[in-house]
C-alpha positions as CSV (number, residue, x, y, z in Angstrom):
1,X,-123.2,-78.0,-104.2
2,X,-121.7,-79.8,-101.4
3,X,-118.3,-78.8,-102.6
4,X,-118.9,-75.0,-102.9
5,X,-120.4,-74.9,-99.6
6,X,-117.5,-76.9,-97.6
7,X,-115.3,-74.8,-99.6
8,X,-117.2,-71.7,-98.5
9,X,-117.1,-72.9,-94.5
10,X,-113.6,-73.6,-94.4
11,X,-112.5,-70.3,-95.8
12,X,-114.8,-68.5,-93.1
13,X,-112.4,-70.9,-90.4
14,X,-109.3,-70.0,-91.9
15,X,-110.0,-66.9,-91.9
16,X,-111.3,-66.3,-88.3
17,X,-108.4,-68.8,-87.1
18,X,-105.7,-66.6,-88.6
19,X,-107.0,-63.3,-88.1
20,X,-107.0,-64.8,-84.2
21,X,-103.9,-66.1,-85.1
22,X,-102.6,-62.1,-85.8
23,X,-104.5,-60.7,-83.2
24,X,-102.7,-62.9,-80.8
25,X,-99.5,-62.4,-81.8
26,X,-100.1,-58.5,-81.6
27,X,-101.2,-59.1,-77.9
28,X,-97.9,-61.5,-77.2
29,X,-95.5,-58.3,-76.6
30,X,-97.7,-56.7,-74.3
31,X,-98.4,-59.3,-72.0
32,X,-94.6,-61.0,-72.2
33,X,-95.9,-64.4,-73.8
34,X,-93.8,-66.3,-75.9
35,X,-94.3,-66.5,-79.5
36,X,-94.0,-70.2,-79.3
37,X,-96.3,-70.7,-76.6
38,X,-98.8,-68.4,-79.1
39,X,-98.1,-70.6,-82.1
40,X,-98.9,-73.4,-79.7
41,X,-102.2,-72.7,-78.9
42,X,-103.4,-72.3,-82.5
43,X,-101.9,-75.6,-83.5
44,X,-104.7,-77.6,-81.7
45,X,-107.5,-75.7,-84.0
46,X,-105.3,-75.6,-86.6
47,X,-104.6,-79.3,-86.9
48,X,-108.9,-80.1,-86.3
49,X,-109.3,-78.1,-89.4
50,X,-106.7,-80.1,-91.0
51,X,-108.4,-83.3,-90.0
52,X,-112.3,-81.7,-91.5
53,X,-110.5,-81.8,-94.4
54,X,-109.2,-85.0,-94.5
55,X,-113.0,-86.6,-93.1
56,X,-114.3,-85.0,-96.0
57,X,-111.6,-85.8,-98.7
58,X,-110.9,-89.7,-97.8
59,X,-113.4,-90.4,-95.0
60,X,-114.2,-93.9,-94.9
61,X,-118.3,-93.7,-94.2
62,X,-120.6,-92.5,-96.4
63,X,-121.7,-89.7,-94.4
64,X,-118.3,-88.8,-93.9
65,X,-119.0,-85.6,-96.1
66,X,-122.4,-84.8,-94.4
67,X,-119.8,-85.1,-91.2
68,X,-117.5,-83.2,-92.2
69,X,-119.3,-80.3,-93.5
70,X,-121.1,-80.4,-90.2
71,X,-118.3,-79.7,-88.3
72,X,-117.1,-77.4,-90.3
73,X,-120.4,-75.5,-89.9
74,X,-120.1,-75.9,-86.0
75,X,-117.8,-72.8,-85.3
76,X,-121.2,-70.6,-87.3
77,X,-123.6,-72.3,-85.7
78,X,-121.8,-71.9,-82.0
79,X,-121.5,-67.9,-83.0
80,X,-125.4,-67.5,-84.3
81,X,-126.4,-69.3,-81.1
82,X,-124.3,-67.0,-79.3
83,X,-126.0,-64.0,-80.8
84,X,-129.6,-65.7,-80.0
85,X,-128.4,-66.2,-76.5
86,X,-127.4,-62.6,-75.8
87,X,-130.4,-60.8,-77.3
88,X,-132.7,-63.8,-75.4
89,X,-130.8,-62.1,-71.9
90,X,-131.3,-58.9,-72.9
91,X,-134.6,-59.0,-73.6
92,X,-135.7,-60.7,-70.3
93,X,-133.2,-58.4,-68.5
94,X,-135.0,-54.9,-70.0
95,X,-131.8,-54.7,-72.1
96,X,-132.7,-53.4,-76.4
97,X,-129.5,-55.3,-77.3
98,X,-127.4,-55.1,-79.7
99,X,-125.8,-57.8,-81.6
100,X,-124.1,-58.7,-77.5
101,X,-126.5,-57.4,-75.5
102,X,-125.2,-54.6,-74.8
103,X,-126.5,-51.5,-73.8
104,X,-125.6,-48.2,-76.1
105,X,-123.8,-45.6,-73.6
106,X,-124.3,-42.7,-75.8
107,X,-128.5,-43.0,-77.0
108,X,-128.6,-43.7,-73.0
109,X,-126.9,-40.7,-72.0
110,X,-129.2,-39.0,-74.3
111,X,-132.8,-40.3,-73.0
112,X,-131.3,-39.9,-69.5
113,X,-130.6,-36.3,-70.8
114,X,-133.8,-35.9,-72.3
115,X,-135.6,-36.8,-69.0
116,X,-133.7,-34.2,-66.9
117,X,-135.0,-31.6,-69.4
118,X,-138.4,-33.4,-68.7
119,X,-138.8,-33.2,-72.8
120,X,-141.2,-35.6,-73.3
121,X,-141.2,-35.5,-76.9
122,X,-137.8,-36.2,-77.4
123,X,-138.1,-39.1,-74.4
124,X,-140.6,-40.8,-76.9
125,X,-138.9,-40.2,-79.4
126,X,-135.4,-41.8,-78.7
127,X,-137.0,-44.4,-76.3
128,X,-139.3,-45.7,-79.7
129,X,-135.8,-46.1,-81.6
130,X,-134.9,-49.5,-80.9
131,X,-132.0,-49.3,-83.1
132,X,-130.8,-46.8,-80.0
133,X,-129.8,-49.6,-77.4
134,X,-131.3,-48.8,-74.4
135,X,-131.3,-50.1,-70.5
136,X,-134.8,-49.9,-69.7
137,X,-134.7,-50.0,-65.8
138,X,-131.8,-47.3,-65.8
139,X,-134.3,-45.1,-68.0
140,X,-137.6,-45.9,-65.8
141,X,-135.6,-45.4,-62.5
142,X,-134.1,-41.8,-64.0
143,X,-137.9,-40.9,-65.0
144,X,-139.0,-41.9,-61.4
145,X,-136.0,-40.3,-59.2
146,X,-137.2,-36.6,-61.4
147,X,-140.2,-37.1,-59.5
148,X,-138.7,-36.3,-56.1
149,X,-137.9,-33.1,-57.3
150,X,-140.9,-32.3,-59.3
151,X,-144.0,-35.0,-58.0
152,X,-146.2,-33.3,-60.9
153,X,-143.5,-34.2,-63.9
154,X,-145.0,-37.8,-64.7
155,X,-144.6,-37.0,-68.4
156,X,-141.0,-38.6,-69.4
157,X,-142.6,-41.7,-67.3
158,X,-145.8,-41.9,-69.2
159,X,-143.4,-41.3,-72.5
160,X,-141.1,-44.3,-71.6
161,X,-144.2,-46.6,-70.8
162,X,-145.5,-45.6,-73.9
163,X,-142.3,-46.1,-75.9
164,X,-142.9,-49.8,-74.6
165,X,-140.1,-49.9,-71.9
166,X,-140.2,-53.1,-69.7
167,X,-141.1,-51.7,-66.1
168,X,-140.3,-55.4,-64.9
169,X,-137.2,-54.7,-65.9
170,X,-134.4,-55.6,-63.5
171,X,-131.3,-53.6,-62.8
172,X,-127.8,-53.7,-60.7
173,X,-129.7,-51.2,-58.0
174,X,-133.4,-51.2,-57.5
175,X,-136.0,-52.2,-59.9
176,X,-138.1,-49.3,-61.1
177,X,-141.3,-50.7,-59.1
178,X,-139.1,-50.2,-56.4
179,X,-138.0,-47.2,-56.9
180,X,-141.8,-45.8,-57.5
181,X,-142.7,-47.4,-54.2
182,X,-140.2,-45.2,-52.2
183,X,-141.1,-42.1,-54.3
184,X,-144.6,-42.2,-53.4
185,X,-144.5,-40.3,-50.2
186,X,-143.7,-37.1,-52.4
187,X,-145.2,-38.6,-55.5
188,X,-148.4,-40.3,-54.6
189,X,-149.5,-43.4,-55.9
190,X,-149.5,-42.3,-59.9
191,X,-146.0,-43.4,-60.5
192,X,-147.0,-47.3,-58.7
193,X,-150.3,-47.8,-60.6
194,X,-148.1,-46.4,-64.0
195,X,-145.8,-49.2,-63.6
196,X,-148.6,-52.2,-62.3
197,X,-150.6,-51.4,-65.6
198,X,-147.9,-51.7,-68.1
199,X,-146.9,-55.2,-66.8
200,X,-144.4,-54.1,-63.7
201,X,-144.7,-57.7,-61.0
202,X,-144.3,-56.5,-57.5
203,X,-142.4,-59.8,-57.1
204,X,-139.6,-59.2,-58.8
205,X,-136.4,-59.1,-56.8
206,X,-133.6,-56.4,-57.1
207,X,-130.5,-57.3,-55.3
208,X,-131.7,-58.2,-51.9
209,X,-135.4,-58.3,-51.6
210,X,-138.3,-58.6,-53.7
211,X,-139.8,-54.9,-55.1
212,X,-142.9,-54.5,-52.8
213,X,-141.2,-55.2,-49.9
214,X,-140.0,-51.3,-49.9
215,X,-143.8,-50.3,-49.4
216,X,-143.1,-51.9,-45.8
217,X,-141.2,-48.7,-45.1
218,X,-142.9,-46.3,-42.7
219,X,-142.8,-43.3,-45.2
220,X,-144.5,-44.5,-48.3
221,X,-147.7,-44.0,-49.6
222,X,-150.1,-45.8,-47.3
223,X,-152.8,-46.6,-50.0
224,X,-149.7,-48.5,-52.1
225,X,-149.2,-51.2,-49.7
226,X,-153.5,-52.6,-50.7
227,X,-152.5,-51.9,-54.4
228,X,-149.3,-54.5,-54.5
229,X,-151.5,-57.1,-52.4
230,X,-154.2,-56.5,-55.2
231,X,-152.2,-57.1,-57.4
232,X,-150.6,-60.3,-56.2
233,X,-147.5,-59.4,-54.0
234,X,-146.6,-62.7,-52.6
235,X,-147.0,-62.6,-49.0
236,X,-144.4,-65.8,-47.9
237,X,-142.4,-64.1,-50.1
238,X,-138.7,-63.5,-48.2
239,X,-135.6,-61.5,-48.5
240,X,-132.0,-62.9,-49.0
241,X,-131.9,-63.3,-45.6
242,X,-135.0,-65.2,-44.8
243,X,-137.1,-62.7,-43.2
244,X,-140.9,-62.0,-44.4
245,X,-142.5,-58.9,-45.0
246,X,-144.2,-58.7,-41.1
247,X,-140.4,-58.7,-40.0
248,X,-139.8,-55.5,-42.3
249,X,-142.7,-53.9,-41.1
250,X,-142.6,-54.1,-37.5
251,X,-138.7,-53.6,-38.1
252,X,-140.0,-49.7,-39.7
253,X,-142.5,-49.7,-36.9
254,X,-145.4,-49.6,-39.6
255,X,-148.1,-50.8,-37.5
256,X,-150.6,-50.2,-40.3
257,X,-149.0,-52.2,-42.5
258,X,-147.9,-55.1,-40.2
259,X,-152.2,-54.7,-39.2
260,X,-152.8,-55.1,-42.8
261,X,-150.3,-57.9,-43.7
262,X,-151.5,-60.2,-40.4
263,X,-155.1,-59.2,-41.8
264,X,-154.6,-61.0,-45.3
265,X,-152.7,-64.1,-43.9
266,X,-149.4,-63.0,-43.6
267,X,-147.5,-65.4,-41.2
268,X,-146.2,-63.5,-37.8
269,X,-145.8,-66.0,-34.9
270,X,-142.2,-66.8,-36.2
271,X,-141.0,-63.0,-36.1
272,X,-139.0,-61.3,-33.5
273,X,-137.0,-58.1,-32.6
274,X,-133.7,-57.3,-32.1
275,X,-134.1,-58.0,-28.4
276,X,-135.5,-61.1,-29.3
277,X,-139.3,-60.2,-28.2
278,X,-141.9,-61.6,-30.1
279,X,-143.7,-59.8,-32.0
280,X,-147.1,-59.6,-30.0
281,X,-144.6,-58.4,-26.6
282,X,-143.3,-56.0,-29.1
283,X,-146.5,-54.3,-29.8
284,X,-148.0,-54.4,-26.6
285,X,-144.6,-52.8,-24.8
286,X,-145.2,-50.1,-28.2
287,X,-148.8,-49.7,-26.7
288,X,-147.7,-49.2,-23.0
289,X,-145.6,-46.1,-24.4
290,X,-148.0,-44.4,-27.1
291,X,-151.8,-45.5,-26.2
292,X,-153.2,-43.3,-27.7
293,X,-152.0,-44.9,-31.5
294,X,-154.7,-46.6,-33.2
295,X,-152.4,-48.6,-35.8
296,X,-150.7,-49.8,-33.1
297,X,-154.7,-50.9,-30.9
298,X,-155.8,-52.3,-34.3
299,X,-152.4,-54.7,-34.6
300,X,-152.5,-55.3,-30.9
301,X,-156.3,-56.7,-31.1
302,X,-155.4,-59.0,-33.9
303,X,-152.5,-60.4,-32.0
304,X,-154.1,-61.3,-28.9
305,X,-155.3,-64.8,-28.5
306,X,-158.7,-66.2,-29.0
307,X,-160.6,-67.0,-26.4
C-alpha cells in the first residue's frame, strides 16, 4: 500500500514539474531568457525528487519510507493549504471565493446589473448562488449608491441582506456602513439600521478611517450618529492619522455631534484647529459670530470650566 501510494505522489510531481518545466520553456522566447538558465532552475527540484526516491529506495532509518513519502506528499499538502488559505481571506474579506479567492467578473457584472434595474428578484436570486463568486462590499455599496437617486428603492438592499451578503464586508473604497452613513441625508436612517442588524460593526476601517467616523460629517442624518454609539462605535477610536472623532467633527463644524460626542466621554482637551485654537476658543470665537445657534450654546456650556 505504501508503494502504490509513493508511486502515486511522485507521478503527481513529475507531472506538475514538467508541465512547469514546458510552460517555462514556452515563456523563455518572450522574455529573452536563456534555455540553459531555464533548464537550470528545474534541476534543483528536479534533483530533490531524485533524492525522495533514493530516501525511500535505500534509506538507512526505518522511517526512511514514512520520510520519504512525507515529502513527497509536501508539494499537495502546500497546495490544499493554499486553497484553505485563500477561501479563509475571502471569506473574512466579504469575498464568495473561488478555488483563489477570487471574485467572478461576469456574475458581478450581473448582480451590479440587476441592482440598477432595481430587480429584486433577480438580486436574490444571483446573490443566493454561491457558486456565482461574488464581492460582497462592491454589491452592498452599488445597492446603497441607487439610493441617492431613488431614497425609496431599498429593495435590492434588503434582497442582498437577505441573500446573506456580509455588510462588514471590507472593500478597496468605503465599506458599505460607510457608504449608508453618507447616503442618509437623502436616504434616512433605513439603509444604517439595515446594515447594523445583519451584523455591519461601525468599527470597521476602510482605507483611512474607521466607518462611523463619516456620521461626523455635517450633512448626514442626525439621528445616525446616537445609533452607531448604541451600537458600540468606539469613541478613542482614531484615523490613520491620529485624530479622534471630536477632531472630525469640529473640523465639519457639527456642533451637535461634537455636543454629543463630549456628552458620552469622548476626549476633546487634546484637539485643535488649523490655526491651532483649542477647541473650547474655537467654539466660543463660533459663538461670538452666530449666537443665536443652539448646537453651538449647548457645546459651548459643556466646554466651560467647572466652577
Amino acid at each position: 500500500m505504501s508503494r502504490i501510494l509513493f508511486a502515486l505522489l511522485m507521478l503527481l510531481n513529475v507531472a506538475a514539474l514538467g508541465l512547469w518545466f514546458v510552460l517555462g520553456l514556452a515563456a523563455a522566447k518572450p522574455s529573452h531568457t536563456p534555455v540553459v538558465s531555464v533548464v537550470g532552475f528545474f534541476m534543483l527540484p528536479a534533483l530533490l525528487l531524485g533524492g525522495v526516491v533514493l530516501l525511500y529506495l535505500r534509506g538507512p532509518w526505518a522511517w526512511s519510507r514514512a520520510l520519504a513519502i512525507g515529502l513527497a506528499a509536501l508539494p499537495v499538502l502546500i497546495l490544499a493549504a493554499g486553497v484553505l488559505l485563500a477561501r479563509g481571506v475571502a471569506w473574512h474579506a466579504g469575498v464568495s471565493a473561488d478555488d483563489w479567492g477570487r471574485p467572478d467578473p461576469v456574475a458581478q457584472q450581473g448582480l451590479e446589473a440587476a441592482i440598477a434595474a432595481r430587480d429584486a428578484v433577480a438580486v436574490g436570486r444571483i446573490a443566493a448562488d454561491r457558486s456565482g463568486r461574488l464581492n460582497d462590499a462592491a454589491a452592498l455599496v452599488a445597492a446603497i449608491r441607487l439610493l441617492e437617486r431613488d431614497p425609496t428603492g431599498l429593495d435590492p438592499l434588503r434582497a442582498l441582506l437577505q441573500a446573506g451578503l456580509k455588510p462588514g464586508a471590507s472593500s478597496t473604497g468605503e465599506a458599505p456602513l460607510e457608504s449608508a452613513i453618507r447616503v442618509s441625508r437623502i436616504a434616512g436612517t433605513e439603509p444604517v439600521r439595515l446594515l447594523l442588524q445583519a451584523g455591519a460593526d461601525p468599527n470597521l476601517r476602510s482605507a483611512t478611517q474607521p466607518a462611523w467616523f463619516a456620521a461626523l460629517e455635517l450633512r448626514t442624518h442626525a439621528e445616525v450618529l446616537p445609533l452607531l454609539l448604541e451600537r458600540g462605535a468606539n469613541l478613542r477610536a482614531v484615523d490613520m492619522a491620529g485624530s479622534g472623532a471630536v477632531h472630525w467633527a469640529s473640523y465639519h463644524q457639527n456642533w451637535t455631534a461634537t455636543a454629543l460626542l463630549i456628552e458620552r466621554g469622548a476626549d476633546w482637551q487634546a484637539v485643535q484647529a488649523q490655526n491651532g485654537q483649542g477647541l473650547r476658543q474655537l467654539v466660543e470665537m463660533q459663538l461670538r459670530r452666530t449666537p443665536s445657534d443652539p448646537a453651538l450654546a449647548r457645546l459651548a456650556g459643556l466646554l466651560r470650566p467647572a466652577r
